[in-house]
N, C-alpha and C positions, 0 to 999 in steps of 0.2 A: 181840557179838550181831547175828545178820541180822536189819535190818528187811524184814518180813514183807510190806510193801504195794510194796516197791521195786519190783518185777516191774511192778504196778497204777501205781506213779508213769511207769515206765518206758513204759508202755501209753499214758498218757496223754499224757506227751513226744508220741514218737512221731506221737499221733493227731493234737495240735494243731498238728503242725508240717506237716499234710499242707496246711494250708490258706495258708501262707509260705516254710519251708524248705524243703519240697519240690522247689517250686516254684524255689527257687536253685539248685536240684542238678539240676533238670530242664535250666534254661537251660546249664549249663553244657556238659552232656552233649550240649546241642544244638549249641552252639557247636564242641563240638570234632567232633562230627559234620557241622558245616558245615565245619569245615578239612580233614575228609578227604574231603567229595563235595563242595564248591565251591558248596554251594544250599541254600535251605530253604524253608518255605512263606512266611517272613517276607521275607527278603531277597530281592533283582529274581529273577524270573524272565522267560526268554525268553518273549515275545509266542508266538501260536498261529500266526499269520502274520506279513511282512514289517509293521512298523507304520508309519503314517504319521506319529504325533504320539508321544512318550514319556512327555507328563505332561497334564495340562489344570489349569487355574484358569477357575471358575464366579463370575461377574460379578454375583450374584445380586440384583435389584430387588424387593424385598418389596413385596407388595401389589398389583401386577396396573400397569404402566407401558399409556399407551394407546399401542395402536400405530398409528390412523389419529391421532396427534398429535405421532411421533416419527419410523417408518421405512416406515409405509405411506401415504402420504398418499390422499385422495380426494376431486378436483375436485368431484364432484357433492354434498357435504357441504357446502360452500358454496355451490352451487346452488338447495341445496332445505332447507335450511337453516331448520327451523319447518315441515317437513312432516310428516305421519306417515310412517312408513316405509311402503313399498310393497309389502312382504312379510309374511308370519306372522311373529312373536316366536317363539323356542323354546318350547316344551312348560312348560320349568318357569325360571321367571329368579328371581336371587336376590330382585329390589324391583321396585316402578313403574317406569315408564318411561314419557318421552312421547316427544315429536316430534324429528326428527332435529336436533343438534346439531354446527354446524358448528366447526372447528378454529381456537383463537385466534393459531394459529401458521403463518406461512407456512415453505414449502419448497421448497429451491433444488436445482439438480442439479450435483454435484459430484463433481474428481476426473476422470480419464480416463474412467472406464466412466459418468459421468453420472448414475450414481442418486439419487435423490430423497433428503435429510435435512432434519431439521424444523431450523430458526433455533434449536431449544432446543439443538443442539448444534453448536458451530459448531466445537468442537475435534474432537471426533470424527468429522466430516464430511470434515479431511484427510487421515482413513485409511479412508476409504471404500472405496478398492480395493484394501485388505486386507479388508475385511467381505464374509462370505457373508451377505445378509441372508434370512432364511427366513420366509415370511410366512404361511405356510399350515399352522402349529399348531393343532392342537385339540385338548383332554382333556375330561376328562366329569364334572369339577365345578363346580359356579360357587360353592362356599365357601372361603373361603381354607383352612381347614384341612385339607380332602380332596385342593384341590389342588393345595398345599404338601406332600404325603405323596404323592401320585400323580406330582409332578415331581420330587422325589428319592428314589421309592421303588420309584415303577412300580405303585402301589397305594395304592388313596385309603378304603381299610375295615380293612387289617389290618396289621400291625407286620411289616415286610419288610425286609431290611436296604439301606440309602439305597447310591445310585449309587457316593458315592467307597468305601465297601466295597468294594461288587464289583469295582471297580477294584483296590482294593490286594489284594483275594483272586488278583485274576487276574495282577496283575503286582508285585505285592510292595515293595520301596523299595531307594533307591538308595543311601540313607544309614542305616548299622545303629542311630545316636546321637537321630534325628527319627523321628517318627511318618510313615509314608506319607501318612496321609490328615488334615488339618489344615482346622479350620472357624473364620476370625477373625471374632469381633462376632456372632455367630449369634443369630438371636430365639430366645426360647427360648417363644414362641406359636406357635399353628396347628403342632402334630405337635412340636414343640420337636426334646428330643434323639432322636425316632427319625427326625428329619429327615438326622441327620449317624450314627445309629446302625447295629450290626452285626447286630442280632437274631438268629439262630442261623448266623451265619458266627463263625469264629474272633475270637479275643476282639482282635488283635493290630490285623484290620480297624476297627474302631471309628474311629470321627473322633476328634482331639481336638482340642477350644474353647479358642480362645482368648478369654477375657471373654466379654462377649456385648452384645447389640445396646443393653439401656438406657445403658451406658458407656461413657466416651470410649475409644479403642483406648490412648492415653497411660498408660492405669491398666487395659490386658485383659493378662493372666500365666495361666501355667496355673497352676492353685490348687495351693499348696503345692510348688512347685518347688525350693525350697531349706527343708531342714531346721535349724531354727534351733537346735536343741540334741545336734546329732550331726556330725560332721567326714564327708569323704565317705572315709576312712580307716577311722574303724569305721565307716561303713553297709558298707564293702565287707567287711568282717572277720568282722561281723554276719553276710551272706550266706553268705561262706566259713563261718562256723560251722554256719549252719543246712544247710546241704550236710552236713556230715558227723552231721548227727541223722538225715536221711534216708537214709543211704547203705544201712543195715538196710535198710530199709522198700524200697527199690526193687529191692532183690533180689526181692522177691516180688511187688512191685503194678504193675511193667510200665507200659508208657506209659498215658496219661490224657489227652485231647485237652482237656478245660477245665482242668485242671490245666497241662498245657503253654502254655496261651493264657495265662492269669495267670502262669505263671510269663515269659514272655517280659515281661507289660504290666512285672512288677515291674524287672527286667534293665534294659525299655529306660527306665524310669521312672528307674533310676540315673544313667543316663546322660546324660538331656537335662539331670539337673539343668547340666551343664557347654555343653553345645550351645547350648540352647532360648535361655537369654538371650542369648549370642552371637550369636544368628541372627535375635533381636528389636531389639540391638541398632542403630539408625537413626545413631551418632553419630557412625560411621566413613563414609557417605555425604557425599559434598562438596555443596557450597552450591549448583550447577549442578542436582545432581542431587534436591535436597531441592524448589528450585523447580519443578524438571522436572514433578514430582507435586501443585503445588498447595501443597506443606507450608507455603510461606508467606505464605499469605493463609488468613483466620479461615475462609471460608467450607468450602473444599476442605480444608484441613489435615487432617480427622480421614477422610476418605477414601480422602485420598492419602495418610498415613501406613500405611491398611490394604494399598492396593496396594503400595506399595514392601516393606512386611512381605513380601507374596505373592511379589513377585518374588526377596527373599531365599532366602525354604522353594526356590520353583522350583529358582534355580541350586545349593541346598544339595541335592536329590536328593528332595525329596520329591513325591510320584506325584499327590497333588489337596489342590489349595487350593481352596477359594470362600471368596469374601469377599461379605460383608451388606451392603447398605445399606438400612437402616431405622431408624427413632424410635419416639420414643410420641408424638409429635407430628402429623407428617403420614403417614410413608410414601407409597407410590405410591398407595395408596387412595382417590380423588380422589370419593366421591357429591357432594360440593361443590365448590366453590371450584375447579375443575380450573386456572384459568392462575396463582392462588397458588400451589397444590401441586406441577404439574409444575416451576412456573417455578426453585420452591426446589431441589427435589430433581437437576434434571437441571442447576442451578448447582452441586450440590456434590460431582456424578461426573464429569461433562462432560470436566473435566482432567485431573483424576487417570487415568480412561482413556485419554484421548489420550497422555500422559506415560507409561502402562504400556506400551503397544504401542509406544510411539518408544523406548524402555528396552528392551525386548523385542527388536526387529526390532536394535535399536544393538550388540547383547549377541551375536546371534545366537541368539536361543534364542528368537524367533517361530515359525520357522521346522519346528520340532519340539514347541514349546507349542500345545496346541490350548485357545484363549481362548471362552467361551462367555459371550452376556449376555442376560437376561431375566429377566422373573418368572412368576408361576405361574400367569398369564394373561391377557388384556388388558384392555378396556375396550369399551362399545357403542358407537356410534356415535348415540345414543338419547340425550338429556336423562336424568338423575335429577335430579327440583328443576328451579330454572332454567340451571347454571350446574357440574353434573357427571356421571360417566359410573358404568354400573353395571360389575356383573363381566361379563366374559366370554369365556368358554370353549371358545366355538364357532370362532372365529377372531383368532388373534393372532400377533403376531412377536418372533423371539427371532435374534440371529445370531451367527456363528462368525468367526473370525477364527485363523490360521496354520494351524500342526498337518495340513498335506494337503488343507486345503479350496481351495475355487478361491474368489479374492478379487475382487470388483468387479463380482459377480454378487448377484441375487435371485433366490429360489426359491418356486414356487408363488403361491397369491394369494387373498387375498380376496374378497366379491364387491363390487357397485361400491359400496357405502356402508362393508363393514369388519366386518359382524357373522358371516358364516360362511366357512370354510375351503372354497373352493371349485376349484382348479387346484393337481395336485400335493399334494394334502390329506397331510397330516403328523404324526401322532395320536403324544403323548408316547412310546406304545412305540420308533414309526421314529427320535424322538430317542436314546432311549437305543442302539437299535439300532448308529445308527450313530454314536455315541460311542464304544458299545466294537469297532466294527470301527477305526475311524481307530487306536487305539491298540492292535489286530492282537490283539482278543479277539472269539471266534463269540459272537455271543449267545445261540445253542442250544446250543452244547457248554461255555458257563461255568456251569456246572449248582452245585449241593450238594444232597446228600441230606440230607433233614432231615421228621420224621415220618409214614416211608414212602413222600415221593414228591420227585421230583428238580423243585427252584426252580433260576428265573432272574429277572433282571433285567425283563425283559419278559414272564415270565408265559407267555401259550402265543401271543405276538403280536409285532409288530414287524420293519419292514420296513428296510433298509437304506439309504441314499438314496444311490447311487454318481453320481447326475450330480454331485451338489456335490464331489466330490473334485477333486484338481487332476492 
């Protein structure tokens, strides 16, 4: 006897398999599409022009680092120190604020090219003539959340897909087993995952987290990387099966670009299960080089183990790393206590940076790394309380290091107290801008169309900054 609903069972197979099997039968067909034209949208693609850098890692300081207390110093802060400022305040600030507040830190000039660094960092001051320092940043929120979204998104009101996206849209990855674009210890506050997310770019772009920022990096994994009750023999048998439930179905339904995006996440998701901890893996690192980074002192340790992470992904082929540094504790967010908070925070990057860039430069792969470090804004130059600094927006510093920049320079400037971007002004679009030219992508022609009108990274702005090249 035929059962009569088989057709209706068979329907239903089918249907449910569009949302998994499919999807295995899509990757494969891409796969062997990629061995007979040698490319895909996932895997590297050639740059649009010669590129100066081939990857970058984002140094990221949560909470707004000051910058007349780290990379821009100003004499007359100490001068007038308990005076009101001698200018208008902006328009709208996030708190109170009173009279000018001078820096509990002094700053020496260091290195051949002599620039100015604050005593908080006395390691990273020996690579000073690797640093581009860029002083003359401004964006146009004083909330950490808008512009925490505005500095990795290029957009501080709407869901845009963040920087390392567009990066691995534009240039795809060099290793088919890791994700292009990788976010370790990431806060998951102010914009959280559309900080690191794809929004209407391919799904393949997406960052993936490593843990996130309330955990030690010792205990961050990508969640569920190993399947505890299936061998990786049948997951692969598994997928082989579900390929052949689809094989019907794609005679008729033709390519499907979010179907194609999931089906590559599931593909490369097989795959890292064998990479990913390999490449997290810190235990094949020699003692030289565990110290290099801080790893072994309580303070630095969990910094320096996220840097050295970073520099594994880099030399494994993958297109953008940043790494967090942030707590629930202090972060950069100083309305108080500013020589407690900085004093903490910039003891517990200080080496591990400097140890990144000497690992870097040693490796050869500074060279074509392009290193970026800051937060999502700075600080005033203005008392909040007696003893910290509010947000601020209007003027602050962030610097670059390898990747084509010219090292042992400053660009742009402050005015003389630190609160506005005034010489060489530098508004986060010309940042991104010229991020994606070093790494040989136009920032006009890295477009997608997405409902009815062609996005970028910089929106309808953004200027390129080619004096800092090298």
């Amino acid at each position: 006897m035929i059962d009569a609903s088989l057709p209706h069972r068979r329907r239903l197979l089918q249907t449910a398999a569009l949302g998994f099997g499919h999807l295995a039968f899509q990757a494969l067909l891409h796969r062997d599409a990629q061995a007979a034209t040698g490319a895909s949208s996932q895997t590297a693609q050639p740059p649009m022009f010669p590129a100066r850098a081939r990857r970058i890692v984002f140094l990221f300081m949560k909470g707004g680092p000051s910058h007349v207390d780290t990379f821009d110093p100003k004499p007359l802060l100490n001068r007038d120190h308990g005076k009101p400022l001698p200018f208008d305040l902006p328009r709208v600030t996030f708190a109170k604020q009173g009279a000018l507040l001078r820096s509990p830190w002094s700053f020496r000039r260091c290195g051949e090219s002599g620039l100015p660094v604050s005593e908080l960092f006395p390691h990273v001051s020996r690579h000073v003539d690797n640093l581009c320092i860029l002083r003359s940043l401004h964006g146009t929120n004083p909330a950490h959340g808008g512009a925490l979204l505005k500095l990795h998104t290029g957009s501080d009101q709407f869901v845009r897909p963040s920087m390392g996206a567009w990066v691995t849209y534009g240039l795809g990855t060099e290793n088919e087993n890791l994700p292009a674009f990788i976010t370790i210890c990431p806060t998951l506050a102010h914009g959280g995952v559309n900080n690191w997310g794809a929004a209407f770019l391919p799904a393949y772009c997406q960052g993936t987290p490593i843990g996130n920022a309330s955990q030690p990096v010792t205990q961050a994994a990508v969640r569920h990387i190993r399947n505890p009750r299936r061998p990786l023999q049948d997951q692969r048998r598994q997928l082989d099966f579900l390929r052949t439930l689809n094989a019907r179905h794609l005679q008729t339904a033709g390519p499907h670009a979010l179907l194609e995006g999931r089906l590559q996440s599931f593909e490369l998701a097989f795959r890292m299960q064998s990479a990913m901890p390999e490449a997290q893996d810190l235990s094949a690192e020699s003692e030289a080089t565990m110290k290099l980074y801080g790893i072994d002192n309580a303070v630095t340790e969990n910094f320096g183990r996220q840097c050295l992470m970073a520099r594994r992904f880099l030399e494994r082929g993958v297109r953008f790393v940043q790494v967090t540094h942030s707590d629930s504790e202090v972060q950069w967010d100083q309305h108080s206590n500013l020589y407690h908070g900085h004093t903490k925070n910039a003891a517990e990057v200080d080496r591990p940076i400097a140890g990144f860039l000497t690992d870097l430069k040693a490796r050869g792969l500074l060279d074509d790394t392009l290193v970026l470090w800051g937060g999502e804004f700075g600080r005033t130059p203005t008392a909040q309380g007696s003893d910290g600094r509010d947000h601020n927006p209007h003027g602050f510093t962030m610097w670059m290091a390898g990747g084509g920049v010219k090292g042992g320079m400053a660009w742009g400037a402050t005015d003389e107290y630190g609160y506005y971007a005034t010489e060489n002004r530098m508004h986060i679009h010309d940042l991104h801008a010229t991020i994606l030219h070093l790494l040989g992508l136009d920032h006009e022609r890295l477009t997608f169309r997405h409902a009815g009108r062609d996005f970028r990274l910089t929106d309808v702005a953004g200027r390129v900054v080619t004096d800092i090249f090298a």
